[in-house]
N, C-alpha and C positions, 0 to 999 in steps of 0.2 A: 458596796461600791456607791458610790457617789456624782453626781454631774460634773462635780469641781476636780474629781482628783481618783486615781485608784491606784490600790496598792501593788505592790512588787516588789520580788523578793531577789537580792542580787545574786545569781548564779556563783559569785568568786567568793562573798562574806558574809551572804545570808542575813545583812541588812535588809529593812524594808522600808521601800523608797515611796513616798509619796510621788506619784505622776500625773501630771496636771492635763486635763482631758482633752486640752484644745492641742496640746502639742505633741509634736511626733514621738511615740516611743520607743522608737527604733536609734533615735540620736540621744537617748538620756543616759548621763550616765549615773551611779550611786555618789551617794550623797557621803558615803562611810571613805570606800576602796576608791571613789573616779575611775571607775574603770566602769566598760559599758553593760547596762542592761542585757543587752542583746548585742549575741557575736555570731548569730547564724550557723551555734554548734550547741549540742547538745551538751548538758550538761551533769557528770557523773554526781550522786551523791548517796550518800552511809544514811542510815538510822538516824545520826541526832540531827538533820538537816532535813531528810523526807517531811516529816509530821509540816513542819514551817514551811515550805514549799506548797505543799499540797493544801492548805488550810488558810494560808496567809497571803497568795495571788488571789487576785481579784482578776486575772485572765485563766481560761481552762488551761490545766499541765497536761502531758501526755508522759508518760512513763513507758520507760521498753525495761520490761524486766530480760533481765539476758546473763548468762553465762560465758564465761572466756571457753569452753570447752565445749559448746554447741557449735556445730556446725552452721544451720541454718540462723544462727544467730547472727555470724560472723557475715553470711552473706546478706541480710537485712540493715547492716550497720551503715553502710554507704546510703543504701535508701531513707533511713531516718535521719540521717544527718543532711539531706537534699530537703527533706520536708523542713526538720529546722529551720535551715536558710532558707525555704521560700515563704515559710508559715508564720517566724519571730517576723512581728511582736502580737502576734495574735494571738499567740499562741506560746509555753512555756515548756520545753524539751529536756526532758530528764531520762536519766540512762541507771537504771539499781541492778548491780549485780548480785545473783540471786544466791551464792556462794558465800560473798561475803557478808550477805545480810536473809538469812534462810528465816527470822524470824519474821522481818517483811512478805517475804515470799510464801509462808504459810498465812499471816494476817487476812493477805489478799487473795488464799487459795489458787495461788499461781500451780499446776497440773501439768501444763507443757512450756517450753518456752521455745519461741522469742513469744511474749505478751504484750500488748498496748491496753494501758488502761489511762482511759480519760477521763480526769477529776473538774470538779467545778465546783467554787464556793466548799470543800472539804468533800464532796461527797462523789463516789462514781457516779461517772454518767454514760459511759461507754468501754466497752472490752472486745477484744479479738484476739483471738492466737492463732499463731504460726505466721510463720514469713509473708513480710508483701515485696513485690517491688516497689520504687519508686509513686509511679502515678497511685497504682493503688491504693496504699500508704495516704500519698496527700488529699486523693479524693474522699477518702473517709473521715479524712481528723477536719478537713473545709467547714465542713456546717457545723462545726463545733469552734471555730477560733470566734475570736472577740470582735 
């Protein structure tokens, strides 16, 4: 990352957008799709899209690994998506179902889920499993946004 500018990866087409460090990154949109950086919701992505997400933001991700047929998963989804919107653009919210992507889910030794694991610069830097609510969700991922 840079003083001038730091990267980001577009949620909708997985361009990566140069963001100019003085200005808001909450009002930018991609340079590819026009459509915006940041919409205050998490955002679902498969295998050929994780690696570039994870590796190619220049702000820390947060991944909920989750399942359609977990329970406690179902009820931590409203609370990750409250953290979204109060945490973009600090922060980059991604949602991997561990179903349709089991080889992700073994990569990253995912054991229980719901899971949060926070990346920075390509690498983890923080994990927790099982459900939060709301607050406690956003007070753990805080000292990690950008």
């Amino acid at each position: 990352m840079t003083d001038t500018a730091r990267h980001i990866v577009c949620p909708h087409c997985e361009a990566i957008n140069r963001a100019p460090a003085g200005k808001n990154p909450g009002a930018a949109k991609c340079g590819q799709c026009h459509k915006p950086l940041f919409d205050g919701h998490p955002a679902a992505v498969r295998s050929a899209s994780f690696d570039k997400h994870v590796a190619r933001n220049d702000i820390p991700v947060a991944v909920d690994f989750w399942a359609e047929w977990c329970g406690p998963c179902k009820m931590m989804a409203p609370a990750y998506a409250k953290a979204a919107a109060e945490l973009e653009p600090g922060m980059r919210f991604l949602k991997l179902d561990t179903e349709a992507e089991p080889q992700l889910a073994s990569r990253y030794q995912i054991r229980g889920i719901p899971t949060t694991i926070v990346f920075k610069g390509g690498k983890e830097i923080a994990r927790r499993a099982g459900a939060m609510d709301a607050a406690t969700l956003s007070a753990w991922l805080k000292p990690f946004t950008a």
